[in-house]
N, CA, C and O atoms as CSV, one atom per row, in Angstrom:
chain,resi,resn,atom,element,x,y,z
A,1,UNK,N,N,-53.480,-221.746,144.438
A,1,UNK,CA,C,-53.901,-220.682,145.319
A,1,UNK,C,C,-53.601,-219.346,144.629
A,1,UNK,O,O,-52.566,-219.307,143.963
A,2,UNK,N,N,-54.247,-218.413,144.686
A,2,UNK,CA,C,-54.446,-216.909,144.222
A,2,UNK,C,C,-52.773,-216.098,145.320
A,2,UNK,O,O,-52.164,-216.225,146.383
A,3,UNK,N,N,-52.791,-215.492,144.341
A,3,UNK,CA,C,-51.344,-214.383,145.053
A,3,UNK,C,C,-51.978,-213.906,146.020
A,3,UNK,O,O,-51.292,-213.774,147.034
A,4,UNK,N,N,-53.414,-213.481,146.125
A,4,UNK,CA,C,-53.767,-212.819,147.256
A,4,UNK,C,C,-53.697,-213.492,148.561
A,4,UNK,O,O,-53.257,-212.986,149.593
A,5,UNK,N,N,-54.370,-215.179,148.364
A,5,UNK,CA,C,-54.360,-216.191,149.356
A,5,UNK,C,C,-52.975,-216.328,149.583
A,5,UNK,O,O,-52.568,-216.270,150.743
A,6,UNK,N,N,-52.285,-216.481,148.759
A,6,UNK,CA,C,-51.379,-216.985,149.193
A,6,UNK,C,C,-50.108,-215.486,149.893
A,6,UNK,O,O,-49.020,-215.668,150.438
A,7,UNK,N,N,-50.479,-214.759,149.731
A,7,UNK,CA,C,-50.359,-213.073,150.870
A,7,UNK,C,C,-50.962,-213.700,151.708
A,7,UNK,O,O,-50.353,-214.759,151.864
A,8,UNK,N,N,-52.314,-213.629,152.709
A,8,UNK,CA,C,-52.998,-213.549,153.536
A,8,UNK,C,C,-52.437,-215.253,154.325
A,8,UNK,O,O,-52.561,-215.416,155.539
A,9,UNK,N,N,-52.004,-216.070,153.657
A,9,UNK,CA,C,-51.525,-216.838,154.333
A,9,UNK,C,C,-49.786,-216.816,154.789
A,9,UNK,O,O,-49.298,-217.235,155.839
A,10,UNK,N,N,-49.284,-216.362,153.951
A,10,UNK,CA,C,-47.917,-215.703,154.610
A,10,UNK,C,C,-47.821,-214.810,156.003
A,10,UNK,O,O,-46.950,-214.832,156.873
A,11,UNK,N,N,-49.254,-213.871,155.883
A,11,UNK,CA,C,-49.079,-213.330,157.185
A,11,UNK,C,C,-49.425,-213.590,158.238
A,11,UNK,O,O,-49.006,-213.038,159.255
A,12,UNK,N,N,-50.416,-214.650,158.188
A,12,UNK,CA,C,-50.782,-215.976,158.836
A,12,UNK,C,C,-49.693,-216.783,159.705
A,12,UNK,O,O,-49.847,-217.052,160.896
A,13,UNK,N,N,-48.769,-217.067,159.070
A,13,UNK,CA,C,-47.880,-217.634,158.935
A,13,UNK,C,C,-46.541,-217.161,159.781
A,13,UNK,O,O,-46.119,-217.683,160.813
A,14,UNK,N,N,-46.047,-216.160,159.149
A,14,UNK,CA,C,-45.587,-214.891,160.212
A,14,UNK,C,C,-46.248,-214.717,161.269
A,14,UNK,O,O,-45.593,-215.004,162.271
A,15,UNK,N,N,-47.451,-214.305,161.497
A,15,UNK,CA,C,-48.019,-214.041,163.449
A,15,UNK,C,C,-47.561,-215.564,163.916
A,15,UNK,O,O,-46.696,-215.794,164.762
A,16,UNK,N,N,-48.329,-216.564,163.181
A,16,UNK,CA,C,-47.982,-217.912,163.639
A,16,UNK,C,C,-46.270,-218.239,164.323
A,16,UNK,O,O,-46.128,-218.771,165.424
A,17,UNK,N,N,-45.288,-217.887,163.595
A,17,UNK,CA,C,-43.785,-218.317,164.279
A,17,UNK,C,C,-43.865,-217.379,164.904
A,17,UNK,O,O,-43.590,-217.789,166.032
A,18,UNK,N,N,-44.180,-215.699,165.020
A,18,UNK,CA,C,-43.723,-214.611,165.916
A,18,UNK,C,C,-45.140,-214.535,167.245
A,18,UNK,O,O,-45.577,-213.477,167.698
A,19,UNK,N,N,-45.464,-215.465,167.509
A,19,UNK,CA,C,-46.482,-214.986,168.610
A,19,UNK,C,C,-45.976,-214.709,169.411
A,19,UNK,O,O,-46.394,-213.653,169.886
A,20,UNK,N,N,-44.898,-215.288,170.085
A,20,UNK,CA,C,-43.997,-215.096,171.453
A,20,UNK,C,C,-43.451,-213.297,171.825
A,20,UNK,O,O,-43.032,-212.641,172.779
A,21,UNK,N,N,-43.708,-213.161,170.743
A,21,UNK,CA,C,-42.617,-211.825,171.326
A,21,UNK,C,C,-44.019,-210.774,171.300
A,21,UNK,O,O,-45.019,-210.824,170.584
A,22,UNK,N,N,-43.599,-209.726,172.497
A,22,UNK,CA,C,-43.842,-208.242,172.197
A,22,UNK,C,C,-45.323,-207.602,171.009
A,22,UNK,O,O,-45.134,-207.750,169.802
A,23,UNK,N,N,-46.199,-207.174,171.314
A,23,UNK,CA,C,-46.863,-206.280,170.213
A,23,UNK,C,C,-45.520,-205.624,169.471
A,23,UNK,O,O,-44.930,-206.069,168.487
A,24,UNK,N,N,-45.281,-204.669,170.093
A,24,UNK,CA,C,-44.407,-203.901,169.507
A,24,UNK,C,C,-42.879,-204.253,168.857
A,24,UNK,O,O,-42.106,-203.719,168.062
A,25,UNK,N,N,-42.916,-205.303,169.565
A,25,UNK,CA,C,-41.721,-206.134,168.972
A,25,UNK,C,C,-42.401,-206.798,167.550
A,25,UNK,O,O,-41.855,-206.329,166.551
A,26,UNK,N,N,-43.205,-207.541,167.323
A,26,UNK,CA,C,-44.005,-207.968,166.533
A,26,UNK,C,C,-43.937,-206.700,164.993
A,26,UNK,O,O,-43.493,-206.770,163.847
A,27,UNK,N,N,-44.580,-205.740,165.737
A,27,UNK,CA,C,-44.505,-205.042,164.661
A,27,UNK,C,C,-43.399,-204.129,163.833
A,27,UNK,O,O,-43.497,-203.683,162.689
A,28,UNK,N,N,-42.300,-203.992,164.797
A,28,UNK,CA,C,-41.096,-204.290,163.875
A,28,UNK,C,C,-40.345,-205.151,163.070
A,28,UNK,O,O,-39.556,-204.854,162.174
A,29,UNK,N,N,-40.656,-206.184,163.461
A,29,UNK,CA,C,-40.174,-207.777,162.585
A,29,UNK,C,C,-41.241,-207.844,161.677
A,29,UNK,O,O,-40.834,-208.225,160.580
A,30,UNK,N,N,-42.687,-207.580,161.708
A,30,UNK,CA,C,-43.665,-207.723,160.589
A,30,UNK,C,C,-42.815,-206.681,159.713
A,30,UNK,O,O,-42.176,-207.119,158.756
A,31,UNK,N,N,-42.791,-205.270,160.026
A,31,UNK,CA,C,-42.443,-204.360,159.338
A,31,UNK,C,C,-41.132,-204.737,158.441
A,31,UNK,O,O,-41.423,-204.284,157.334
A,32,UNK,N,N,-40.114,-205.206,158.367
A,32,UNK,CA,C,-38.987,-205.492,158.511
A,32,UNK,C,C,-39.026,-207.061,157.893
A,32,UNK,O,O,-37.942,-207.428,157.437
A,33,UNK,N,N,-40.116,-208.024,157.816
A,33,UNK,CA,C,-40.087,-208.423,157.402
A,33,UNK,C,C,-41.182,-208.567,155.785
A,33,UNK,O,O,-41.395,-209.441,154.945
A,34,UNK,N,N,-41.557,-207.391,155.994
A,34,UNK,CA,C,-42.744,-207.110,154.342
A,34,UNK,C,C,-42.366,-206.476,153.562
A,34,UNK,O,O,-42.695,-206.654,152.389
A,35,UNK,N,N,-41.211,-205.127,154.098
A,35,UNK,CA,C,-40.817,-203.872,153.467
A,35,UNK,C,C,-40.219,-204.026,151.983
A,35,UNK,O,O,-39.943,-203.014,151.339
A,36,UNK,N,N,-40.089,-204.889,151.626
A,36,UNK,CA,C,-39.171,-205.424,150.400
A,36,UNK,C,C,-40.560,-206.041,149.153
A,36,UNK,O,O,-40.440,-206.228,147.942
A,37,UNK,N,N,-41.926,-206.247,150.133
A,37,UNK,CA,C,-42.974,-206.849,149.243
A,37,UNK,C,C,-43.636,-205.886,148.724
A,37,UNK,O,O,-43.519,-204.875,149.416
A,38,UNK,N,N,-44.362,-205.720,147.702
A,38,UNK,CA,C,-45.500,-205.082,146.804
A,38,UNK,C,C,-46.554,-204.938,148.242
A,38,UNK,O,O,-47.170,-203.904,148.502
A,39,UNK,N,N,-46.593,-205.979,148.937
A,39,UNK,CA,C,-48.201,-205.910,148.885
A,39,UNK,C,C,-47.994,-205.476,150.782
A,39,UNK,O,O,-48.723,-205.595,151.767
A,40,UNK,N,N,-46.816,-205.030,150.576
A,40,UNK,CA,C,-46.371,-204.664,152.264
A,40,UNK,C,C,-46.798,-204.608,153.732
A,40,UNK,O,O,-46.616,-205.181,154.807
A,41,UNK,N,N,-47.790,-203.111,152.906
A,41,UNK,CA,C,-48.417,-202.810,154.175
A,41,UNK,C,C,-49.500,-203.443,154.358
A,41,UNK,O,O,-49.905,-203.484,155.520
A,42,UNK,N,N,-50.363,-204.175,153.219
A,42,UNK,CA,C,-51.466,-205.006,153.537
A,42,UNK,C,C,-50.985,-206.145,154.292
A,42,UNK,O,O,-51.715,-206.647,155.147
A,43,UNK,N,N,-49.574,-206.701,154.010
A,43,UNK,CA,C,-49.287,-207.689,154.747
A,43,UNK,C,C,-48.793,-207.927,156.198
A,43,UNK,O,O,-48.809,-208.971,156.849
A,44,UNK,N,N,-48.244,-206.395,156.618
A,44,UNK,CA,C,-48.220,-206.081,157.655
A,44,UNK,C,C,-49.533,-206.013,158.754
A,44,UNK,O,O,-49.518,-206.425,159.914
A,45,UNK,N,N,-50.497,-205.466,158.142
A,45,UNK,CA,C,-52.168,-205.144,159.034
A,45,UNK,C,C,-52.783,-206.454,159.146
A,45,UNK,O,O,-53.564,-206.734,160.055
A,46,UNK,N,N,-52.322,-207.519,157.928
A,46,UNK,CA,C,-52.988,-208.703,158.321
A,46,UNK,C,C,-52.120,-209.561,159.245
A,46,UNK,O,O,-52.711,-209.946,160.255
A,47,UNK,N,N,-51.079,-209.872,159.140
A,47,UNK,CA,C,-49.801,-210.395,160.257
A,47,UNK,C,C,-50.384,-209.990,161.273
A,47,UNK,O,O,-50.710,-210.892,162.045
A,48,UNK,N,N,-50.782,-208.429,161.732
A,48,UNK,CA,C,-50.648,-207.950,163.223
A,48,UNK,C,C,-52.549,-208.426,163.649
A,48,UNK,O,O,-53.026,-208.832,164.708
A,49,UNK,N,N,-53.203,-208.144,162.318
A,49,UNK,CA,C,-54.756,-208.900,162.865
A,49,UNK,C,C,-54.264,-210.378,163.637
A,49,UNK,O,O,-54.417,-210.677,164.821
A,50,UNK,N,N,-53.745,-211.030,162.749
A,50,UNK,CA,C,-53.384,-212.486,163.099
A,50,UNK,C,C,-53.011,-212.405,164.384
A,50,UNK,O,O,-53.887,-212.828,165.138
A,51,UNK,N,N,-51.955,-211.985,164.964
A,51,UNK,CA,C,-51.194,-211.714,165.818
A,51,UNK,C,C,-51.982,-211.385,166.697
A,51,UNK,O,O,-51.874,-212.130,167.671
A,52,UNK,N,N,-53.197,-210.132,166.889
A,52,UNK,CA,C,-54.437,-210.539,167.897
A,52,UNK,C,C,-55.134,-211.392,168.085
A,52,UNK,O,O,-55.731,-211.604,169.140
A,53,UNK,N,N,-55.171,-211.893,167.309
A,53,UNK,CA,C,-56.516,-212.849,167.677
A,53,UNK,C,C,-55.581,-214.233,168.135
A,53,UNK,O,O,-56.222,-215.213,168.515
A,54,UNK,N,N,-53.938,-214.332,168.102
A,54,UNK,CA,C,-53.462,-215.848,168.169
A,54,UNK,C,C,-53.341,-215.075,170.067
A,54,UNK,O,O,-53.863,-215.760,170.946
A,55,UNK,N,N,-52.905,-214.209,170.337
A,55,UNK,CA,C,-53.290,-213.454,172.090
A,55,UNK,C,C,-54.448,-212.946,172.377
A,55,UNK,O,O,-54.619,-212.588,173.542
A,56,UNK,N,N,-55.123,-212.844,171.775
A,56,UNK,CA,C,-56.565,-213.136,172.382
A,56,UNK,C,C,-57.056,-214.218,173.099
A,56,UNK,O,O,-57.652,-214.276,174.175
A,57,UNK,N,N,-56.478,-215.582,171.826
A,57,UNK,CA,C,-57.184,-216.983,172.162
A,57,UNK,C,C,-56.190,-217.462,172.988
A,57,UNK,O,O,-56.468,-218.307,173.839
A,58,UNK,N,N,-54.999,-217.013,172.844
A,58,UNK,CA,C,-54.118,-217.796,174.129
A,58,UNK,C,C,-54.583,-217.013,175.427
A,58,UNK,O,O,-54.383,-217.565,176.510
A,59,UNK,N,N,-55.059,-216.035,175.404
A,59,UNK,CA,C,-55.267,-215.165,176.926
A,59,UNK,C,C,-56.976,-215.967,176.999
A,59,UNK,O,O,-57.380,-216.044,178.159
A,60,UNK,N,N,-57.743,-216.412,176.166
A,60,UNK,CA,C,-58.723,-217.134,176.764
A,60,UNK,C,C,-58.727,-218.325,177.227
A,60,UNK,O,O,-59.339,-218.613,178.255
A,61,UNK,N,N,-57.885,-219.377,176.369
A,61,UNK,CA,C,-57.105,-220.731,177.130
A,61,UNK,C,C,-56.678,-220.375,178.504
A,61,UNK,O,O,-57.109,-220.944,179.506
A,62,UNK,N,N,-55.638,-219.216,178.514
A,62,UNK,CA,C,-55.283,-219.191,180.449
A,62,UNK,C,C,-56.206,-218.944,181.294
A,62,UNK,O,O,-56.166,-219.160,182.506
A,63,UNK,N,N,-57.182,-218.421,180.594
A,63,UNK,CA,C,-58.160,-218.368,181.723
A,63,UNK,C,C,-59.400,-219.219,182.157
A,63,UNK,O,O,-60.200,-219.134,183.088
A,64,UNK,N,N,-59.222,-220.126,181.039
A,64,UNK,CA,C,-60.256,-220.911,180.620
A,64,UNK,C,C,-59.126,-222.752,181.647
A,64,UNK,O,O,-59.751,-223.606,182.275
A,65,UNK,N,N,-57.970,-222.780,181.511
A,65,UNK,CA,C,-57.490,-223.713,182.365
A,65,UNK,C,C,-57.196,-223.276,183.600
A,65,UNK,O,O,-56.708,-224.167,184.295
A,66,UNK,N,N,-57.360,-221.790,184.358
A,66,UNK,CA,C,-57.042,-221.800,185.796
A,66,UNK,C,C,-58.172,-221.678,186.527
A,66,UNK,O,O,-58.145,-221.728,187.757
A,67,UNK,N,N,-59.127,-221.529,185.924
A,67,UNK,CA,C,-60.218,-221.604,186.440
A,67,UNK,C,C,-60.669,-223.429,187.876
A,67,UNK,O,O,-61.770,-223.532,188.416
């Protein structure tokens, strides 16, 4: 896998264990957890993309089973 893939799946990866908490909580632990990488802030914007779309699709499942 390419350094890049294998970035874009780290932050993948990260939204993936941190879905539970907070936007804003989220984006201090992304932050906090990239700050030390080269590729940081790209890895931060993709974590927090991730991170929408994993509450997006869980807010369409709840609505999609109470129906």
């Amino acid at each position: 896998m390419s350094k890049m893939g294998q970035a874009v799946y780290e932050a993948q990866e990260f939204a993936t264990e941190n879905y539970n908490v907070t936007r804003d909580e989220f984006i201090k632990l992304a932050g906090n957890a990239f700050s030390k990488n080269p590729l940081g802030s790209i890895l931060e914007k993709w974590a927090l993309e991730e991170y929408d779309v994993i509450q997006n699709d869980m807010e369409e499942w709840s609505e999609y089973v109470s129906k």
